[in-house]
C-alpha positions as CSV (number, residue, x, y, z in Angstrom):
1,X,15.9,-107.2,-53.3
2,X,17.0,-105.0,-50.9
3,X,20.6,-103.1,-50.4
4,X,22.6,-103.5,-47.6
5,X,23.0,-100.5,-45.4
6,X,26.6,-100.7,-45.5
7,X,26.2,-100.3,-49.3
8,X,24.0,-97.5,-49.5
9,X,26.1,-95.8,-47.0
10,X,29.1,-95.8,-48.8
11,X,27.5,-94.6,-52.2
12,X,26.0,-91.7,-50.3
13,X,29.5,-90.7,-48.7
14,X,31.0,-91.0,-51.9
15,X,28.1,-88.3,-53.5
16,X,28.2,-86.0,-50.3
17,X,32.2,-85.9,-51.1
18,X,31.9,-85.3,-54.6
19,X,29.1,-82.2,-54.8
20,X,31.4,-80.8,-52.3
21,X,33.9,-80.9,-54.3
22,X,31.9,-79.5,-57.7
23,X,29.9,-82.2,-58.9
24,X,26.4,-82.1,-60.4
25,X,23.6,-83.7,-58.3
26,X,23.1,-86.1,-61.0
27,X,27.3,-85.8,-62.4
28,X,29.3,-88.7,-63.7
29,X,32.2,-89.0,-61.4
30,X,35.9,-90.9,-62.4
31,X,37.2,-93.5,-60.3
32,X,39.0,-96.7,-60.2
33,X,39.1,-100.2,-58.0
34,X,42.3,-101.9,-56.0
35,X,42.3,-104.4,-54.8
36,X,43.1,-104.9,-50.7
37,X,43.9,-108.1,-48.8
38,X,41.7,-110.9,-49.5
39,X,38.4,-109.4,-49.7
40,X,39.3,-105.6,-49.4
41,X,39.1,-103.0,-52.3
42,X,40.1,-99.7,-52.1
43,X,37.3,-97.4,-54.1
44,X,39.0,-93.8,-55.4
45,X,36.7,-91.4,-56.9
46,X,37.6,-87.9,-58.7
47,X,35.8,-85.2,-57.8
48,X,35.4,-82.4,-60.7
49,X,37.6,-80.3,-59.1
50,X,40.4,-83.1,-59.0
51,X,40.4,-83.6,-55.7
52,X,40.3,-87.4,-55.2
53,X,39.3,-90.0,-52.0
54,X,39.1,-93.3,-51.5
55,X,36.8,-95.9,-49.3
56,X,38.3,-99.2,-47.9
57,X,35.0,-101.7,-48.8
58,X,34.5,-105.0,-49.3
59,X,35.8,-106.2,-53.1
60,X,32.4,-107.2,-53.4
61,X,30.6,-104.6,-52.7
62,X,32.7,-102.3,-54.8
63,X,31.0,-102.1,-58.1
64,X,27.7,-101.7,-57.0
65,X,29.0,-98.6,-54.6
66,X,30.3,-96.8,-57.5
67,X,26.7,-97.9,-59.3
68,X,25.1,-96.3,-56.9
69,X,27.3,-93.4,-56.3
70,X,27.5,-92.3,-60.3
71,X,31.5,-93.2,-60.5
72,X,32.7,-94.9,-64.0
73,X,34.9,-97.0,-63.2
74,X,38.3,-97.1,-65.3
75,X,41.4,-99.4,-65.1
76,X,43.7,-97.7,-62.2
77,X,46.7,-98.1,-64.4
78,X,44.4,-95.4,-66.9
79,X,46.2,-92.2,-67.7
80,X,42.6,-90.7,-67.8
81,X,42.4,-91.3,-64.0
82,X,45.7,-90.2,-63.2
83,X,45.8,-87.3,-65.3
84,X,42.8,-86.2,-63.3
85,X,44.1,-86.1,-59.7
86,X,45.8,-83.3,-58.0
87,X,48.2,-83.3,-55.4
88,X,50.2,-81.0,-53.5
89,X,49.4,-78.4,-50.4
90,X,45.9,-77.2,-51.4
91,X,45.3,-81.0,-52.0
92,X,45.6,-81.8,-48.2
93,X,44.0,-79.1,-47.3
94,X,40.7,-79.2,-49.4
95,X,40.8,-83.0,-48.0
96,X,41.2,-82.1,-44.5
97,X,38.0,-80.3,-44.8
98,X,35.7,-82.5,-47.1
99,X,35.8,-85.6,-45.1
């Protein structure tokens, strides 16, 4: 069947933001689910460079985004996720200008 747009839309953000931030066209990203409100999840992804950011979508919705998008999804209490994402001043900035 089809996707819905909403769907596709979001895995394609996801990809734009991470071969900005040094991913292979066809690269694995890292990321993890939370979830938000009733029917909310929040979807972070790691970019290769260790910038991170995240997407508010619909919990359902979330699994097949990061299908879509090329993000292995990992427990978000994993210290492989964590260990992965930078901080800091040049954080905020490289943020300001990927999104």
């Amino acid at each position: 069947g089809a996707l819905p747009l909403r769907v596709v839309d979001h895995a394609e953000r996801v990809r734009r933001f991470a071969e900005a931030h040094g991913a292979a066209r066809d690269g694995v990203l890292v990321g993890y689910v939370t979830p938000v409100g009733e029917n909310g999840a929040r979807l972070v992804v790691v970019a290769p460079d260790r910038t991170w950011a995240s997407l508010l979508v619909r919990q359902k919705d979330a699994e097949l985004i990061a299908r879509l998008a090329k993000v292995k999804l990992h427990d978000r209490t994993s210290p492989e996720v964590g260990r992965d994402l930078a901080t800091g001043q040049r954080y905020w900035a490289t943020m300001n200008q990927s999104w």
